[in-house]
N, C-alpha and C positions, 0 to 999 in steps of 0.2 A: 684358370685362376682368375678372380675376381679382380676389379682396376684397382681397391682399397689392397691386394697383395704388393700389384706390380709396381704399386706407387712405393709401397714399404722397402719393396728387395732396392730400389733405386737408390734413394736414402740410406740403407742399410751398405749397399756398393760402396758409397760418396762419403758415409762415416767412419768406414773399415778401410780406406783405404787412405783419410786423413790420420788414423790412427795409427796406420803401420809407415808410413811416412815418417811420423813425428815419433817415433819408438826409434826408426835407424838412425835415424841425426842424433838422437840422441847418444845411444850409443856409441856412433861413428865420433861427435865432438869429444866425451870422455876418451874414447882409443888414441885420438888424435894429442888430445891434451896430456898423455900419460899417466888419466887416472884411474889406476891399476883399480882400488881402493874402492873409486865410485863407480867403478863398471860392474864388478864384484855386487854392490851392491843393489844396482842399477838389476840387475840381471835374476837377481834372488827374488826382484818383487815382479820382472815383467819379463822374465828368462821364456815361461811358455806362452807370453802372448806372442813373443818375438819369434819363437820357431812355428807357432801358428801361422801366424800371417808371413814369413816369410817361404814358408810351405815346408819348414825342415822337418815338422811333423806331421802325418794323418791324422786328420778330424776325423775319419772314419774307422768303425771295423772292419774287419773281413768274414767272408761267411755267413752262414744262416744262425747262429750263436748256438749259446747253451742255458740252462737250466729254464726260470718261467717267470711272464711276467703279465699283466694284464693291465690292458691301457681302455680306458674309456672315451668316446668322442661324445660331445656331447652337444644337441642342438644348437646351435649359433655359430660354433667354433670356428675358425679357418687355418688353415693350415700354415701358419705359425704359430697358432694355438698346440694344434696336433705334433709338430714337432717339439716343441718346447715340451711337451706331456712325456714325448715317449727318452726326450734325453734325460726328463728328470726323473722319469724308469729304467732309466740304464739300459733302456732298450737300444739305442744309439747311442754311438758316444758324442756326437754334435747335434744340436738341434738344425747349427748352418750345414751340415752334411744332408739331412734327411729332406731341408729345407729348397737347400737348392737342388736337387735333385725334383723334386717336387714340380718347380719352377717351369723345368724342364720339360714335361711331359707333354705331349700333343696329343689328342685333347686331353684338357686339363682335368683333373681326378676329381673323381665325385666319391666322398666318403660316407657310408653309411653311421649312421646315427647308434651306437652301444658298446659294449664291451666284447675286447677280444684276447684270445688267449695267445699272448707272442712270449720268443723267448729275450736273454738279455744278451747282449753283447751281439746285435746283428749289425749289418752291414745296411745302410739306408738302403740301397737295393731290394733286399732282404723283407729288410722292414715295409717297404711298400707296397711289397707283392702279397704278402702277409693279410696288412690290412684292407685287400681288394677281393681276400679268399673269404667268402659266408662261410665255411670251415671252421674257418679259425674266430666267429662271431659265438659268444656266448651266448647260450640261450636256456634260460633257467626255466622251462615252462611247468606248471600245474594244473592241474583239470581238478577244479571243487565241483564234485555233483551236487544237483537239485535237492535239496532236504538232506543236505549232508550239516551238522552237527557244529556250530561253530567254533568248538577247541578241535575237532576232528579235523578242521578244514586248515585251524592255524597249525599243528602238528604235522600236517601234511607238507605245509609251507613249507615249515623249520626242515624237514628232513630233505627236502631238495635243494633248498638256499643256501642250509649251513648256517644260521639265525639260530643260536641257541635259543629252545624253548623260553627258558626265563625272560629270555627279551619280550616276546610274542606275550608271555604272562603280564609282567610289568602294563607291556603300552595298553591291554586294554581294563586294567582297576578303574580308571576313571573313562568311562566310554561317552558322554558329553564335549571332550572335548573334539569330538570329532564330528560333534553336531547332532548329537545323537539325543532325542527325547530324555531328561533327566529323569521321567517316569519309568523307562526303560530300565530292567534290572540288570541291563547285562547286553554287550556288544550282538549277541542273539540274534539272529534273522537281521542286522541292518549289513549284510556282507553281502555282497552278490556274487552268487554261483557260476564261473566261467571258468574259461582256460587264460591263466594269466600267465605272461611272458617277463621276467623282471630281471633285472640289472644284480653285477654282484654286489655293485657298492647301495643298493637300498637298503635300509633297516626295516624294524619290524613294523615301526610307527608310521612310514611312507608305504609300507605294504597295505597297511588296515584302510591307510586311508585314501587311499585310491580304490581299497574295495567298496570303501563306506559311501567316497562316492559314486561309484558305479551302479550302486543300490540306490542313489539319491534318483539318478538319471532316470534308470526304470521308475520309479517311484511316480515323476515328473511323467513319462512318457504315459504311465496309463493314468493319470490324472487324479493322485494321491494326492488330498486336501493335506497339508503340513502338520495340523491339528489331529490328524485322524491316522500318521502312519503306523504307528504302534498297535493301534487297532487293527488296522488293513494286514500290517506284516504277521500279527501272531494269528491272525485266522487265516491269512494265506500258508502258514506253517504246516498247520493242524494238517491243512486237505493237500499239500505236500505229502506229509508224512503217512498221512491214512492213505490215501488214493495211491501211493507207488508207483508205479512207470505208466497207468493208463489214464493218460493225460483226457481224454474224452469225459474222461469222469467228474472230472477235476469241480466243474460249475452244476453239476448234480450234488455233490459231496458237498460245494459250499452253501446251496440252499436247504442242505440238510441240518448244517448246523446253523444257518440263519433262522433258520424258522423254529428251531429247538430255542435258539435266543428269545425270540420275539413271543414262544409264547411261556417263558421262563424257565423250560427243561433244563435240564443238566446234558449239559456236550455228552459225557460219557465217554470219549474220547481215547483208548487206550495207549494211543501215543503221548497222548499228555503226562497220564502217570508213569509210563516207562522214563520219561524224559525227566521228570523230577525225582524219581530214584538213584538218578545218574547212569541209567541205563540206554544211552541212544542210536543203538544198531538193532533194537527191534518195537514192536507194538507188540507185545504179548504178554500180559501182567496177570500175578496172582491177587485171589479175594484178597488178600491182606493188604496188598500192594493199593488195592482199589476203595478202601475202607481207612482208609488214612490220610484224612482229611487234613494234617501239618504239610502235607506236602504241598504246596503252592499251585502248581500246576495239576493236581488230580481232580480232574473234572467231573466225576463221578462222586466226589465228596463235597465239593464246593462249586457253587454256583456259577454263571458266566464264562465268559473267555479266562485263561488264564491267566497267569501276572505277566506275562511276555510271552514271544517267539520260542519254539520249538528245535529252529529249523532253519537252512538258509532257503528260504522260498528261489521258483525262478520267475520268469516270464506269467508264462502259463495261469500257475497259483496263483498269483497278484492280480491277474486279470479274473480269474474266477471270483477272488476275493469280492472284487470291484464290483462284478457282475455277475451273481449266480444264477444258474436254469431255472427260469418258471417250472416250478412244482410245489405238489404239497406234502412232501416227503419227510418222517421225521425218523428215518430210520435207513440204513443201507449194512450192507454186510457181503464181503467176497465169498462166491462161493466155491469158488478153483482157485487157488493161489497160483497156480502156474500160469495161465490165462489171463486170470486178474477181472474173471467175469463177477460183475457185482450184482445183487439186487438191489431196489430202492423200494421201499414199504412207506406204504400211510397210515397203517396200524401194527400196533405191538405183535397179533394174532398173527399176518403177514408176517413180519421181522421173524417173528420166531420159528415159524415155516423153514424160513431162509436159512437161517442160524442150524435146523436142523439139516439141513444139504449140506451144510460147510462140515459140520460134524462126522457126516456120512463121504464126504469127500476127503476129510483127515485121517478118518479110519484106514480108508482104502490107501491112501498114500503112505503111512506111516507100514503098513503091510508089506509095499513093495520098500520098506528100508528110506523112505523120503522122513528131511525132518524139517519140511518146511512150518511143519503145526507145533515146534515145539520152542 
C-alpha cells in the first residue's frame, strides 16, 4: 500500500473515531437527561452510524455471494478507489470492510488494470481473492483479419461486445471526426486489422477510435506523408485484397498497379468492382458487374485508383504500397488458387498465357467438386 493510503487510513482512524465518540455522548446526555423524545429522534437519523461504530452491526458480508456484478479498476486508481467501486456495486457491503482488509495484507496487493466478473453480496475476503483470480478478468478479445471489410470488422465487434450494431452504425456517419481525410468516403481502410482486447464499459466510438489510431501509428511507422494516406491506404487495399494470404507477392502486385497508374491503364482490378456492388467476401465479378461504370469503385469502367479503401489493409500492404518491387509488369494472374502461385506478365500475349492456366487449373478443380472458381 502506497504512503498517500497509509496516511489516508490514519486520518480515516482519527476521524471515525471522533465521530463515534461524539455520536455516544450524545446519546448518553439525552438518556441521561430523560429525553425519551430526543433519543427517539436522535436515533432515527444516526441509529446505524451508532451500531456501526459501536460494532453492534457487520460491515461485512459472509461468503462468496450470489448473482453478478462487474467492477472496473482502472489506471491511476488506489485502493480506496477500488473499494469505494465495489461497495457502490454492492459487491461489499462496506467499502471500510474491503478497505481495511486491504490494509492488512503483506505484501501489499497489486491490482490489475480491467474488468472483472464478481458476484454481489461478497464477503471482503471473497472479494479480494476474486479480484487477484485472471479468471475472473474479462476479456472481450477480437481478431479483424487483414483485408477484412470494414462493417465486417465492426459486425464482428458488435457480436462479441454486446454493442448493438446501430451504435457501430451511428459513430461512424461522420468519419472526420476521428481525424479521418474528409476526402475519404467512408471509415474504410482507416481501421487497423489486429486482435483487440476491450473493456465492457467501452462504446462503439472509443472502439473505432483507438482502431483509427492504431492505423494512424502504422501509417506514422512506415512513413505515410499525412497528405497522401488515402492514396497510400486505398492502393494498399487493392493488393490486400487481390494478393490473399501470399504476402511475398504483396510489392510485386503493388508495382503492378503502379505502373498501370503511371502509364494511364485502368487497374482492372476485380476486387474493386466486387467491393462496390456490396459484395466483400470475394473478387469474382460478372461482365455486367464490370461494365458499370456508376459504380465508383469499378476500375475496369473508370480510370485511376478508386474513390477509397477496399479494405482494412495490414502491415505488409502498407509497406508494399509505400515501396513496390522493381519491375515492369502490367499484368499478374494466380494460377492455383490453392497455392496462390501467381504470374506477373509484361505483355497482354503473356497475361493471357497465364489466364489460360488458371482456366485449365479451374476446370480441373471444379471436376474434383472444389468451388474455389466460383
Amino acid at each position: 500500500m502506497n504512503a498517500r493510503e497509509k496516511r489516508g487510513r490514519r486520518a480515516k482512524r482519527e476521524s471515525s473515531t471522533g465521530k463515534r465518540v461524539l455520536i455516544v455522548l450524545l446519546v448518553a446526555v439525552l438518556l441521561l437527561g430523560g429525553l425519551g423524545a430526543g433519543v427517539a429522534v436522535l436515533w432515527s437519523s444516526f441509529g446505524a452510524q451508532v451500531s456501526k461504530a459501536m460494532g453492534w452491526e457487520k460491515n461485512d458480508y459472509e461468503g462468496s455471494g450470489t448473482g453478478s456484478a462487474v467492477v472496473t479498476i482502472r489506471e491511476g486508481e488506489i485502493g480506496s478507489d477500488i473499494a469505494a467501486s465495489l461497495a457502490k456495486q454492492g459487491v461489499v457491503k462496506t467499502s471500510e470492510a474491503f478497505y481495511d482488509l486491504l490494509l492488512k495484507q503483506d505484501p501489499a496487493v497489486e491490482f490489475q488494470v480491467g474488468s472483472y466478473q464478481l458476484k454481489k453480496q461478497m464477503s471482503a475476503k471473497a472479494a479480494l481473492a476474486a479480484l487477484q483470480d485472471p479468471k475472473n478478468q474479462i476479456k472481450l478479445t477480437v481478431t479483424i483479419p487483414e483485408g477484412m471489410a470494414a462493417g465486417d470488422a465492426l459486425a464482428r465487434i458488435s457480436k462479441v461486445t454486446g454493442i448493438p450494431q446501430a451504435d457501430f452504425d451511428a459513430a461512424v456517419k461522420d468519419p472526420s471526426k476521428y481525424g479521418i481525410p474528409k476526402a475519404a468516403p467512408s471509415i474504410e481502410g482507416f481501421l487497423f486489422p489486429a486482435t483487440y482486447t476491450f473493456e465492457p464499459g467501452d462504446t462503439a466510438e472509443s472502439i473505432i477510435k483507438k482502431m483509427v489510431e492504431r492505423m494512424g501509428q502504422a501509417l506514422r511507422e512506415h512513413g505515410v506523408p499525412e497528405a497522401d494516406e488515402l492514396r497510400v491506404l486505398t492502393l494498399a487495399s487493392i493488393v490486400q485484397r487481390e494478393a490473399g494470404s501470399n504476402q511475398a507477392d504483396f510489392p510485386k502486385i503493388a508495382r503492378v498497379f503502379q505502373n498501370r497508374l503511371d502509364q494511364g491503364m485502368k487497374l482492372q482490378s476485380d476486387a474493386t468492382v466486387a467491393y462496390g456492388t456490396g459484395n466483400t467476401h470475394t473478387v469474382w465479378t460478372t461482365e455486367a458487374e464490370r461494365a458499370d461504370a456508376s459504380n465508383k469503385y469499378n476500375t475496369y469502367a473508370n480510370p485511376g485508383l478508386p474513390i477509397g479503401p477496399i479494405g482494412l489493409p495490414g502491415d505488409v500492404a502498407i509497406a508494399a504500397a509505400m515501396k513496390p518491387a522493381p519491375g515492369k509488369w502490367l499484368y499478374f494472374v494466380p494460377i492455383n488458387l490453392e497455392t496462390g502461385e501467381t504470374v506477373f506478365s509484361e505483355t497482354n500475349e503473356q497475361h493471357e498465357a497465364a489466364v489460360a492456366k488458371l482456366g485449365q487449373w479451374c476446370e480441373a478443380h471444379r471436376a474434383q467438386g472444389g468451388k474455389r472458381c466460383d
